[in-house]
N, C-alpha and C positions, 0 to 999 in steps of 0.2 A: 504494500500500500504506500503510495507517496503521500508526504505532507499534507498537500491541500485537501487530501481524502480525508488523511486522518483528523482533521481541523474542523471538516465541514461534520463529518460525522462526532465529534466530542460537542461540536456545538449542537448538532442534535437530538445531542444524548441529554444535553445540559434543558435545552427549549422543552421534551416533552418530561424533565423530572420537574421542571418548573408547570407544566402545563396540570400531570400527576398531582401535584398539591395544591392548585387554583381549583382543580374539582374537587377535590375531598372541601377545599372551603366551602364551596358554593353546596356541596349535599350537606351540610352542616347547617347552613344559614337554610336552605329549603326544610329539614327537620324541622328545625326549631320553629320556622315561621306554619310549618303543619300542627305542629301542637299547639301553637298559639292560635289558630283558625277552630282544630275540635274544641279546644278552649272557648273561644268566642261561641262555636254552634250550640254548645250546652249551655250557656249564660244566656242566650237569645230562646230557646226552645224553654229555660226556667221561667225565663220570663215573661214569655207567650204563655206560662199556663197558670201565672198570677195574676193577667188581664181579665177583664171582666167580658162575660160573653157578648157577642151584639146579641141585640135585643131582649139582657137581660133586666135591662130598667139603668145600666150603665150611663153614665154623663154621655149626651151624643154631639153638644156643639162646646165648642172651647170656652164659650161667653157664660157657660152653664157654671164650668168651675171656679171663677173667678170671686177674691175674697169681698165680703160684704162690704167694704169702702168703697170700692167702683160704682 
């Protein structure tokens, strides 16, 4: 092998162990931001079933909830 071979090759031996650790970053940050999402879907579905039903006698215009000084 000549130089330039071997040069061209250590450099892209070097681009894809750097390339190797930009993905393991990146499936790191996608995890995290997955559990942060079922996170949010269980906090939104909790709270969908603290809401009061339509048309269970629930406030239906915003003007409704508003405190007695207005």
């Amino acid at each position: 092998m000549d130089a330039l071979t071997e040069q061209r090759l250590t450099e892209l031996e070097i681009k894809a162990s750097f390339n190797e650790d930009l993905v393991e970053q990146l499936n790191q940050v996608v995890f995290r931001q997955q559990q942060q999402i079922d996170a949010l879907v269980r906090e939104v579905s909790q709270l969908r079933l603290q809401m009061p039903e339509p048309g269970t006698g629930g406030a239906r215009n915003p003007r409704d909830e508003l405190p007695p000084h207005y």
